[in-house]
PLY file of the C-alpha trace (Angstrom):
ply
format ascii 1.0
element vertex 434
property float x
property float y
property float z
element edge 433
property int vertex1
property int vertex2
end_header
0.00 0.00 0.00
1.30 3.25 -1.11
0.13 6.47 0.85
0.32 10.01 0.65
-0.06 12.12 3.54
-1.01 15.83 4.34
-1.11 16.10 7.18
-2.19 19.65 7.66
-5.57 20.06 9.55
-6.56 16.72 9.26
-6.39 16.47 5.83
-5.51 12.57 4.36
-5.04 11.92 0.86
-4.21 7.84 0.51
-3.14 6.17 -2.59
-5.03 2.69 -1.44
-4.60 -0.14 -4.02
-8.27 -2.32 -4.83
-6.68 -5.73 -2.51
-6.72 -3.39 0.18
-9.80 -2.27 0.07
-11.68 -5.98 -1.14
-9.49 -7.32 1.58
-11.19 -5.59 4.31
-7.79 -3.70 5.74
-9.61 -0.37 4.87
-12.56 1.00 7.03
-15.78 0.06 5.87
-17.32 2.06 2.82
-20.33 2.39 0.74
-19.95 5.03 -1.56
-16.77 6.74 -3.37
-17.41 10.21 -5.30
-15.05 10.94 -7.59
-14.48 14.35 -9.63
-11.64 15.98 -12.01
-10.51 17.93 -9.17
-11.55 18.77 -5.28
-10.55 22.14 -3.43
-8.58 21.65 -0.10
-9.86 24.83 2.39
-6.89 24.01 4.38
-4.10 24.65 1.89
-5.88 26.88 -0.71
-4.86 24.00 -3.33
-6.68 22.17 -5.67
-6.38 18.00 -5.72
-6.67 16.44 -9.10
-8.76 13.27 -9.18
-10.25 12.66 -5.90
-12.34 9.65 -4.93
-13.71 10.27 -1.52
-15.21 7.13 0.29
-17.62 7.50 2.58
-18.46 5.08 5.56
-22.34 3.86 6.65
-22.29 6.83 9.09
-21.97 9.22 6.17
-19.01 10.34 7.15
-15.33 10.50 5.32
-13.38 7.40 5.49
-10.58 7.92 3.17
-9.41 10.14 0.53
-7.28 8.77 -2.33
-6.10 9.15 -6.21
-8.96 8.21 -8.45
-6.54 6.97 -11.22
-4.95 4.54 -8.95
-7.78 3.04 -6.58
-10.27 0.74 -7.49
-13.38 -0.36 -5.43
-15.77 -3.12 -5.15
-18.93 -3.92 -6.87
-20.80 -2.94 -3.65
-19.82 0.27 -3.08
-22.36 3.42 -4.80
-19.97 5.35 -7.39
-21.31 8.74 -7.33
-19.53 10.05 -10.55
-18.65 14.12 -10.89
-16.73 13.41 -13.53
-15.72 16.98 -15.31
-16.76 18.65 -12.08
-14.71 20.71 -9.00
-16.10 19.53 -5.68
-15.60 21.41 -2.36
-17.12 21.24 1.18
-20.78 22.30 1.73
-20.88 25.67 2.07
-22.20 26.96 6.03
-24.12 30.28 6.27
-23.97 31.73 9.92
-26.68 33.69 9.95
-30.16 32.69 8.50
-33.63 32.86 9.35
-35.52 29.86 7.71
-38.92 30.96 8.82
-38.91 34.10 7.30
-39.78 34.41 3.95
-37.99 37.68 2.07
-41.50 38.30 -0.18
-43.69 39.40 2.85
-42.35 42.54 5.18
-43.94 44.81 7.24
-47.57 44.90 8.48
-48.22 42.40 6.05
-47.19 39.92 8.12
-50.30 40.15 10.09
-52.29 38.75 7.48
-50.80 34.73 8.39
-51.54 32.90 11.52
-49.15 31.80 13.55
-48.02 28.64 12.32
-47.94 29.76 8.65
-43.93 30.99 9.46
-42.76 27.58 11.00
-44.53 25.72 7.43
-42.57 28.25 5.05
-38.96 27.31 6.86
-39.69 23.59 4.75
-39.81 24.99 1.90
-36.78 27.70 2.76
-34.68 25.09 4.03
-34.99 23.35 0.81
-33.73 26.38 -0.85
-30.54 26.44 1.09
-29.92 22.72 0.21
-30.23 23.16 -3.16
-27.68 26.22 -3.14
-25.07 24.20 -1.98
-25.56 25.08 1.60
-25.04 21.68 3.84
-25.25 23.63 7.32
-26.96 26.95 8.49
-26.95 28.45 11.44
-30.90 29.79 12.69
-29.87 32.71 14.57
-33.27 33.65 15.84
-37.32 32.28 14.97
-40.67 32.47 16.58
-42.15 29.43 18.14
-38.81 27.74 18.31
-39.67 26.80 14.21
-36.13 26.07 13.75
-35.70 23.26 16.44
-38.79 21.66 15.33
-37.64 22.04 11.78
-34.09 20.58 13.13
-35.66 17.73 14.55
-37.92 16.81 11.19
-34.84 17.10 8.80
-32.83 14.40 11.71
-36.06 12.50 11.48
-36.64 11.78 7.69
-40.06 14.21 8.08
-38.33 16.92 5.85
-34.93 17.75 3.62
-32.71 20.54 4.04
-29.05 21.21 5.57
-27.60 20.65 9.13
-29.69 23.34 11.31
-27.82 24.91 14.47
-30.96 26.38 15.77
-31.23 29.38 18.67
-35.12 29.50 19.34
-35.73 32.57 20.96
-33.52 35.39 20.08
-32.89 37.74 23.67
-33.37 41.42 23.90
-34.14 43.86 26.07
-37.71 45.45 26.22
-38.23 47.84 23.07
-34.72 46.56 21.69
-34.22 45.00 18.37
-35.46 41.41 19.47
-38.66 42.79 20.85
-42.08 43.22 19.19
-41.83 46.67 18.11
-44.72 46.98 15.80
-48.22 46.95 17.50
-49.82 49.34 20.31
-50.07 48.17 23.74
-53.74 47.04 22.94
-52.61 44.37 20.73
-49.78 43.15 22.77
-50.13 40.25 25.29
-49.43 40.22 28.76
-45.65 40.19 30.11
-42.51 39.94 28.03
-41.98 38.40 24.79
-39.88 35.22 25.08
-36.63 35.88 25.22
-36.65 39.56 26.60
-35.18 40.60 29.31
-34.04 43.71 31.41
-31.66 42.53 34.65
-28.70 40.52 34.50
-30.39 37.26 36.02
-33.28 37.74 33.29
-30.67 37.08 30.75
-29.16 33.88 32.88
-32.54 32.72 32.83
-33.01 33.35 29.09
-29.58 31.66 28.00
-30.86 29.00 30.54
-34.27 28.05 28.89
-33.12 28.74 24.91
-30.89 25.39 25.81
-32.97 23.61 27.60
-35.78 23.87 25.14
-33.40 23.01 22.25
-30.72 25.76 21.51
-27.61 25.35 20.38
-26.51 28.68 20.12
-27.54 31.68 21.63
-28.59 34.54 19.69
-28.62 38.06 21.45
-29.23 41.71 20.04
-26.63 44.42 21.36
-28.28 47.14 19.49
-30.91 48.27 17.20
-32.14 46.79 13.66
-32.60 47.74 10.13
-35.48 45.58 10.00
-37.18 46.99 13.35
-39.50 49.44 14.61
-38.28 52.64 16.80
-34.90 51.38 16.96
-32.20 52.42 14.78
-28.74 50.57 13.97
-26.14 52.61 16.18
-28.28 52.20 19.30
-26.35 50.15 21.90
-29.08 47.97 23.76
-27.29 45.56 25.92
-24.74 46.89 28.24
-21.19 45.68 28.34
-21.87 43.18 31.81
-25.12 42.68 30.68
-23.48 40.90 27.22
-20.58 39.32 29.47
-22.87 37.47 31.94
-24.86 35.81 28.59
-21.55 35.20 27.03
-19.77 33.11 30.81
-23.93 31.87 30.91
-23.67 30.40 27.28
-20.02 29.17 27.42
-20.64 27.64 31.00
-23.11 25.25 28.83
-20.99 24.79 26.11
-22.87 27.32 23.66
-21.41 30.11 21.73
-22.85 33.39 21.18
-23.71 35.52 18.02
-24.68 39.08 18.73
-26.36 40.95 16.40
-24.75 44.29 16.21
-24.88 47.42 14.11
-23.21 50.02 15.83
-20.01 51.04 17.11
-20.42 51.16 20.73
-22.56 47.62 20.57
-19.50 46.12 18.82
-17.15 47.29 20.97
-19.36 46.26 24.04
-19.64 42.94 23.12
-15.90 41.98 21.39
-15.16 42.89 25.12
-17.83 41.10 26.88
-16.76 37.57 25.10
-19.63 37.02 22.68
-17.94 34.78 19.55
-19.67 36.32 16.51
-20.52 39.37 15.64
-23.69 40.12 13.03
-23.94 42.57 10.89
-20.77 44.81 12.39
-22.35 47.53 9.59
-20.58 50.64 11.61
-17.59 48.87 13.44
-14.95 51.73 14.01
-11.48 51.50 13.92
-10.68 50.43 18.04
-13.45 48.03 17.24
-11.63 46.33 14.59
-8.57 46.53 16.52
-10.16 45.50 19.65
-11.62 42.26 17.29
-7.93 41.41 15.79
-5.95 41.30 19.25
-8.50 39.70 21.42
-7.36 35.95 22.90
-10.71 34.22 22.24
-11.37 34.11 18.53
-13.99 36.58 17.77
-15.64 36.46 13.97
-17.66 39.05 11.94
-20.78 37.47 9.83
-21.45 40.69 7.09
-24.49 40.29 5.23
-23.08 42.62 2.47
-25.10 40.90 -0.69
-29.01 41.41 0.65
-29.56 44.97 0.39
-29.19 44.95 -3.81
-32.32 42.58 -3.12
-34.28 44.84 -0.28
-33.78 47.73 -1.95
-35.01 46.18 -5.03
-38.29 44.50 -3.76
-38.26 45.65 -0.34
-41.47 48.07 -0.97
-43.23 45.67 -2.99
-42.82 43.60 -0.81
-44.85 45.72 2.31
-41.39 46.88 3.75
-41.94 50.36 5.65
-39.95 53.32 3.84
-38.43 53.88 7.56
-36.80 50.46 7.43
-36.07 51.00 3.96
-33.96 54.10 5.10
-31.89 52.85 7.71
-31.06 50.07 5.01
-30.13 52.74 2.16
-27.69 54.49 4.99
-26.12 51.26 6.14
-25.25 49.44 3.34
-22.47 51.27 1.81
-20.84 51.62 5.05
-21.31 48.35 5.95
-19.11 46.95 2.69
-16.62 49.59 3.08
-16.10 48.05 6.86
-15.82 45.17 5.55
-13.34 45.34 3.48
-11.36 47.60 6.18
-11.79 44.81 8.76
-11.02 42.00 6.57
-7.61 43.62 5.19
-7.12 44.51 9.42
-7.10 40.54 10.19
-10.61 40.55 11.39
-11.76 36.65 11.36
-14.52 36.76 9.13
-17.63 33.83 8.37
-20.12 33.69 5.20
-23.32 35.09 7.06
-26.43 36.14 4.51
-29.85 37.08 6.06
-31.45 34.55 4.45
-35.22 35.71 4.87
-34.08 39.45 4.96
-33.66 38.27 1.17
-34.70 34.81 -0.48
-33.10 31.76 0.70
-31.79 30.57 -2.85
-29.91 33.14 -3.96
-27.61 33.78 -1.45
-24.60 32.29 -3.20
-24.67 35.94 -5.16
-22.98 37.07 -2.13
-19.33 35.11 -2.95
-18.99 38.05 -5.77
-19.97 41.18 -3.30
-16.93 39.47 -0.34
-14.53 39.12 -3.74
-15.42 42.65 -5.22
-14.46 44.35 -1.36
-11.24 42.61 -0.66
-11.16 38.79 -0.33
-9.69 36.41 -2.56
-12.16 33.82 -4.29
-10.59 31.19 -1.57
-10.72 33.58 1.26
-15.16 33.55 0.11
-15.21 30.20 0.35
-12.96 29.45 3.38
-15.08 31.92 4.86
-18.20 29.98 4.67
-16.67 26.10 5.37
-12.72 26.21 7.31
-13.58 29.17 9.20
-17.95 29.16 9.56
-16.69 25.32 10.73
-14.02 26.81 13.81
-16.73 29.47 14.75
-19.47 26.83 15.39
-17.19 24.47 17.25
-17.83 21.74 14.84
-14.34 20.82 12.55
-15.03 17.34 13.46
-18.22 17.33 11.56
-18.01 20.06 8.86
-16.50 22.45 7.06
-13.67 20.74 4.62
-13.28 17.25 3.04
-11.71 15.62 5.12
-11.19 12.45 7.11
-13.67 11.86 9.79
-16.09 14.75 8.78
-19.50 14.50 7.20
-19.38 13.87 3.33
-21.24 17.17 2.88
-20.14 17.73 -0.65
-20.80 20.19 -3.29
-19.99 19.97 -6.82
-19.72 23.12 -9.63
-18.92 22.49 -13.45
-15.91 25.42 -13.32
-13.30 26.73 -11.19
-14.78 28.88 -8.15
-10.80 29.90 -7.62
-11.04 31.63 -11.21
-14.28 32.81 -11.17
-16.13 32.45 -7.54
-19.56 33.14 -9.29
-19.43 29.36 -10.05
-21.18 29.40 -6.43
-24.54 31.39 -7.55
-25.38 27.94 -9.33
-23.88 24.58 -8.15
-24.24 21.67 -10.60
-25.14 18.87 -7.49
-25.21 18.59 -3.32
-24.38 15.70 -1.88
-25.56 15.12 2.12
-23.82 13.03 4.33
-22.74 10.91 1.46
-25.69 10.74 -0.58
-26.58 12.99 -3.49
-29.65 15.29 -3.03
-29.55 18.05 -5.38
0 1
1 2
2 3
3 4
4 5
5 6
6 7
7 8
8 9
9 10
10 11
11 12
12 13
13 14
14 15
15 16
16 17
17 18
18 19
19 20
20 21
21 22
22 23
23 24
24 25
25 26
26 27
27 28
28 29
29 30
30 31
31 32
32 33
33 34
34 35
35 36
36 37
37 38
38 39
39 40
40 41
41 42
42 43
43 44
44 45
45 46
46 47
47 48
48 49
49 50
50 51
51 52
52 53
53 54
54 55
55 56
56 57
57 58
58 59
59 60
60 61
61 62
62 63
63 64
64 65
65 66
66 67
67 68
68 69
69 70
70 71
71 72
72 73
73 74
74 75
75 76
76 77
77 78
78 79
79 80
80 81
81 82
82 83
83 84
84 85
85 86
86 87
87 88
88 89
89 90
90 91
91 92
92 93
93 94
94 95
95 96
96 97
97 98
98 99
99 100
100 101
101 102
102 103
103 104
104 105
105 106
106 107
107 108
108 109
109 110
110 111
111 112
112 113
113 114
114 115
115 116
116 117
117 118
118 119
119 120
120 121
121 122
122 123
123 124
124 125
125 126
126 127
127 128
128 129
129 130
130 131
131 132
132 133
133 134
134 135
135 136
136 137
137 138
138 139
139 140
140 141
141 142
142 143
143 144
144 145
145 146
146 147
147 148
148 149
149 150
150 151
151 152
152 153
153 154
154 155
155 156
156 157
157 158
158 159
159 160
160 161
161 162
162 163
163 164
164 165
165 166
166 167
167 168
168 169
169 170
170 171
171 172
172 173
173 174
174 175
175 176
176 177
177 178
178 179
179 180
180 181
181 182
182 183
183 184
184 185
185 186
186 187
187 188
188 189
189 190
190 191
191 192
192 193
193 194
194 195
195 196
196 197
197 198
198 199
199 200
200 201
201 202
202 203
203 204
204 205
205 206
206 207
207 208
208 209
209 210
210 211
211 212
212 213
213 214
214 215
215 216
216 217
217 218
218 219
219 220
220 221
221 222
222 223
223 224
224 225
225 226
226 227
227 228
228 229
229 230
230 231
231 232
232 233
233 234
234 235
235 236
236 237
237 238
238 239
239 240
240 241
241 242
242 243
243 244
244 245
245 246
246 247
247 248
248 249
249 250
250 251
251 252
252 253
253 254
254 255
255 256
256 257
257 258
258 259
259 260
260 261
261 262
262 263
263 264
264 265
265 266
266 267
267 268
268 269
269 270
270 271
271 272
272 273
273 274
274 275
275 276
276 277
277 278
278 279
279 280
280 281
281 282
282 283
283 284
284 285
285 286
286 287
287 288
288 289
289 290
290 291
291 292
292 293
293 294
294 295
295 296
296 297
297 298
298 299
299 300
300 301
301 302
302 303
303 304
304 305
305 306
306 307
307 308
308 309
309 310
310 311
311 312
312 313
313 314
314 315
315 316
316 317
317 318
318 319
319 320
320 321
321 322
322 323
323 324
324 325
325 326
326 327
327 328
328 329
329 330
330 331
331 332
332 333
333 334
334 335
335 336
336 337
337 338
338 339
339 340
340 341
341 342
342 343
343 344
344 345
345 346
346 347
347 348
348 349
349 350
350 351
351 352
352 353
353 354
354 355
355 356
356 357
357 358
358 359
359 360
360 361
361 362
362 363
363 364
364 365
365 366
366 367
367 368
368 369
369 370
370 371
371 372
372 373
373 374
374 375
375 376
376 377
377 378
378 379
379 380
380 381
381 382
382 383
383 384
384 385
385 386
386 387
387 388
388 389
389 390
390 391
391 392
392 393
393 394
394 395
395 396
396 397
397 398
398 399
399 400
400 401
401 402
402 403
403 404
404 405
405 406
406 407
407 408
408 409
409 410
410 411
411 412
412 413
413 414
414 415
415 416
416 417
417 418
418 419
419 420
420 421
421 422
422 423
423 424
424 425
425 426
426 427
427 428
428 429
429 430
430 431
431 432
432 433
């Protein structure tokens, strides 16, 4: 048996001969893909002629040369043959039960379990664009554990879900119900809102019990809210701390939505892990993100305002929301291409529901045009959207031991990174689905 070893982050590439694989010496398989070529996250390289088996658990067994292994009779050849295959792709920040097409008051028109039956048919969407795992950084009714729990069940397809139930706030913050009088509200606090530092214990508290598995907190104001705007800070600085030692005491991370400078800065210092949005980081900010100990990551949805300020009005979107959008979205790109060229640790994070769920690979061109390289886009959203989730033993490359979560595009994404607005097939966990 001949092997070749990288052994850089866990990445194996094995020459295994046929006898060693009939003969049993090789881990058990039942399926190989194979493709012209296969892009390792780790090393920025591409691999010509992979054939990745997969074992009965769906994950990566071995990875060797196509032109020199052979395999039995009983193992399912999944044949790319012509095609480029990387990892699937992870976006940190979606909602699945919010569809894009329905904004404002309109939303009053559905009942209340009309938003947990449209995250099927979103999660589907994401699937089908190539996108293995999402992260559900806030829904009503807990939608996206229930929807978590159908997909793990066989009752429904789409990607791996790392679901947050109820997002936390503070009363009249971003997170709140901002919308109706005080006639139409009901009693007591929305789920999730809180106002003292043991109300936010509690909160991180019941969000895991009831199925979280990340906790989702707004620092400051919202685009997308009522009487709040972007640079408000929300959340003090202890107030963000005690959720982020609550969380990690569990073993959770934290993603904090936040717009504004001061919000940023507050919670970068207070220990939360990601940061959403960042739209008016400053320069200490940025700073403060690059030298801090624990890895801290920005998620900049910097594709979905070409699509709100598009359709955002047709679509029953208030011209106030509409505003804060127009004001924020140039800034935001130009920060992100300042923080990225700083050393800021950055992940692939859309708003998927701010804009529609299957067409957020668009967004690969908007991180290339302000600053990243075409691999920089895509390690962005598997190697690094992998690290800030705690989960490189599951996702996030191809690569021994991990899920076969497997995409597959016709070109090169290295030459031309729009390849990723259209992938060619989606393979879950070892089996082909798209």
């Amino acid at each position: 048996m001949r092997l070749m070893v990288n052994l850089r982050r866990n990445m194996r590439v094995a020459v295994l001969t046929g006898a060693a694989l009939l003969s049993g010496a090789a881990q058990a398989q039942t399926a190989v893909i194979t493709a012209d070529k296969m892009i390792d996250v780790f090393t920025g390289k591409t691999v010509d002629f992979p054939a990745v088996f997969v074992g009965p658990d769906g994950r990566i067994t071995s990875i060797a040369d196509a032109r020199t292994v052979k395999w039995g009779s009983d193992i399912t050849h999944i044949n790319m043959s012509g095609k480029t295959l990387l990892p699937g792709l992870i976006d940190m920040h979606v909602h699945l039960d919010g569809p894009a097409d329905i904004g404002g008051y309109r939303g009053l028109e559905f009942t209340d379990s009309f938003w947990g039956m449209t995250a099927v048919g979103s999660a589907q969407a994401m699937l089908k664009a190539g996108f293995t795992t999402v992260r559900n950084v806030g829904s009503s009714n807990r939608n996206d554990i229930g929807l978590k729990q159908a997909i793990q069940n066989g009752y429904a397809t789409g990607p791996r879900i790392v679901p947050a139930g109820y997002a936390l706030g503070a009363t009249g913050g971003h997170c709140d119900s901002t919308f109706l009088p005080p006639s139409l509200e009901k009693s007591g606090k929305e789920e999730g809102i809180a106002d003292s530092e043991d109300e936010l214990r509690y909160q991180v508290r019941r969000q895991r019990k009831y199925g979280a598995e990340v906790i989702k907190v707004c620092a400051t104001g919202g685009v997308f809210s009522r009487n709040t705007e972007p640079g408000q800070q929300q959340l003090s600085e202890r107030e963000l701390r005690v959720i982020a030692d609550e969380a990690h005491q569990w073993g959770l991370r934290v993603a904090a939505h936040a717009h504004g400078a001061e919000g940023i800065k507050a919670a970068i210092k207070g220990g939360i892990d990601t940061i959403e949005h960042a739209s008016l980081v400053d320069d200490e900010g940025i700073k403060l993100a690059v030298a801090r100990p624990r890895p801290v990551w920005f998620s900049m949805d910097i594709y979905n305002t070409d699509y709100t300020q598009a359709e955002g009005a047709k679509n029953g979107v208030l011209e106030d929301n509409l505003r804060k959008d127009r004001e924020v979205a140039q800034i935001q790109r130009d920060n992100f291409r300042k923080a990225h060229k700083a050393g800021v640790r950055m992940v692939f994070g859309s708003d998927a529901g701010v804009m529609p769920h299957g067409l957020i690979g668009g967004q690969f061109k908007i991180m290339v045009q302000y600053g990243m390289t075409p691999m920089e886009a895509i390690q962005a959203a598997t190697r690094n959207a992998a690290q800030a989730l705690d989960r490189e033993k599951d996702v996030g490359a191809i690569a021994v031991g991990r899920f076969a979560d497997i995409i597959a595009v016709d070109g090169n994404p290295l030459a031309d990174v729009r390849e990723l607005e259209s992938v060619d097939a989606v393979i879950k966990g070892g089996k082909v689905v798209q």
